[in-house]
C-alpha positions as a printed Julia matrix, in Angstrom:
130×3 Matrix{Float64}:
  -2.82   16.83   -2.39
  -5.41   14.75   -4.56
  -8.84   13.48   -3.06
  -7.35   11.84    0.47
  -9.37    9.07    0.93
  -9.63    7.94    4.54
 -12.66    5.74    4.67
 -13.26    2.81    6.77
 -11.71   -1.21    5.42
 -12.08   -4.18    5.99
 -10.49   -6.01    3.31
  -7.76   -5.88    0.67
 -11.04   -5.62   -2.0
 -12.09   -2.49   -0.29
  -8.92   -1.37   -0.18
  -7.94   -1.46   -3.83
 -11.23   -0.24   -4.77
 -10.96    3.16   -2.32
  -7.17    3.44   -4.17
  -8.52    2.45   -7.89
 -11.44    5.42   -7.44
  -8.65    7.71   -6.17
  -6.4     7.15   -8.93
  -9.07    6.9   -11.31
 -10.5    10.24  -10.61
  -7.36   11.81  -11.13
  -6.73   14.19  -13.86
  -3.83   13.62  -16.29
  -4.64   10.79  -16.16
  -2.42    7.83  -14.23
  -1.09    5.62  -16.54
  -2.0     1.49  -16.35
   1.31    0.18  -15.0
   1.55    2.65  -12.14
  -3.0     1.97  -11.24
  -1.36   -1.94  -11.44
   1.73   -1.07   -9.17
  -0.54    0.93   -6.56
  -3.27   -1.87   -6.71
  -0.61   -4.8    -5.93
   1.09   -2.64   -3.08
  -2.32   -1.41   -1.74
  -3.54   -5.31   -1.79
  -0.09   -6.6    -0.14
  -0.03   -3.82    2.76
  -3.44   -4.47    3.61
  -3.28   -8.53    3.7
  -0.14   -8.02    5.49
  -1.85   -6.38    8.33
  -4.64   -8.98    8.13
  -2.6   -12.48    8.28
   0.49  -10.68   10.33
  -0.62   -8.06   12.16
  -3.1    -8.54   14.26
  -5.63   -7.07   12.03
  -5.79   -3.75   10.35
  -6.57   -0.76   12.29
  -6.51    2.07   10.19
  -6.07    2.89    6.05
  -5.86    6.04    4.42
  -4.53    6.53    0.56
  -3.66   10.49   -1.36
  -1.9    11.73   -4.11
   1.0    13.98   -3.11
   2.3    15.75   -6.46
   3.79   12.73   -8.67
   2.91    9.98   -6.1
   0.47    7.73   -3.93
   0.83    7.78   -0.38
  -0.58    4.69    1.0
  -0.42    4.06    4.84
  -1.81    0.89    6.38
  -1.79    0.72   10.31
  -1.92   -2.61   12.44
  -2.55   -4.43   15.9
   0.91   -5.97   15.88
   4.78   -4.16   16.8
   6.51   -6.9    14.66
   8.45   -5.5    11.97
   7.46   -7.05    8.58
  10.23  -10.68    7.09
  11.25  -11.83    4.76
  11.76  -15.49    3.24
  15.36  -14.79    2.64
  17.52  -17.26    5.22
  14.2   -19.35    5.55
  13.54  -22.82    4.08
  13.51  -22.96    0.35
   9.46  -23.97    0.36
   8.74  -21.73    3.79
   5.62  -19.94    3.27
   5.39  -15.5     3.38
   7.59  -13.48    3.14
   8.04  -12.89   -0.22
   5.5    -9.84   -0.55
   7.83   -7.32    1.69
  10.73   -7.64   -0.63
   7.94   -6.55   -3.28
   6.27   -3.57   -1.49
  10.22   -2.45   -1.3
  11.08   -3.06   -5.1
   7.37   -1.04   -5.96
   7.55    2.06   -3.93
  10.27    5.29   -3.28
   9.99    5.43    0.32
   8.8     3.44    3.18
   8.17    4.41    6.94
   7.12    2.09    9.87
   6.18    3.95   12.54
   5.27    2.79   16.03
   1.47    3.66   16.78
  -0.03    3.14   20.57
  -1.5    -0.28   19.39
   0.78   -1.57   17.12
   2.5    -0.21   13.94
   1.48    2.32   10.69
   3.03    1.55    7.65
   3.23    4.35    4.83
   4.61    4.03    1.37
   5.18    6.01   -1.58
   4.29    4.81   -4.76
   5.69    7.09   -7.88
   2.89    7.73  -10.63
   3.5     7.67  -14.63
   0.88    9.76  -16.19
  -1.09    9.07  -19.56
   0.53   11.15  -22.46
  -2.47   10.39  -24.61
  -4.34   12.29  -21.68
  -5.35   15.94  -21.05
């Protein structure tokens, strides 16, 4: 395990930011697509819990080997949509099917006071690196 960071957010900035400094201190170094990848993921978990979950409750990000394990934990029990069998113009529910497409694995897990969410995010690394 890589540099677990488990600091306090408040935001999807702050979010990205703790996962950007994790990633970025990394040695080989993590290659752009898979920093963009995290960052998007990282950014959709945490508004997520924001706009549909009550609020966020807890975030903690690491690197595991080949990949970024990102967990996000809510206020809410309700399981995350999608905008499929919605109105054509409905709005959300188009960032789930996203977080799926972008990461290996995901868990929802029922907490005391909601729900914790944790993904896994494969990571490219730099060849030009050492």
């Amino acid at each position: 395990m890589t540099g677990a960071q488990r600091t306090p957010v408040n935001k999807a900035a702050e979010a990205r930011a703790r996962v950007h400094e994790l990633l970025s201190a990394h040695r080989p170094r993590i290659d752009e697509l898979s920093v963009i990848d995290a960052l998007l993921v990282t950014s959709e978990l945490v508004t997520n819990a924001q706009r549909h979950g009550d609020g966020l409750s807890d975030f903690s990000a690491r690197i595991v080997a080949d990949r970024l394990e990102v967990t996000v934990a809510d206020r809410s029990r309700r399981q995350p949509a999608t905008a499929a069998g919605r109105e054509k113009y409905a709005v959300g529910g188009y960032g789930w099917p996203m977080i799926q497409q972008l990461t290996t694995c995901v868990v929802i897990i029922p907490t005391p006071g909601g729900k914790a969410i944790t993904v896994t995010i494969p990571l490219a690394f730099d060849g030009a690196s050492g």
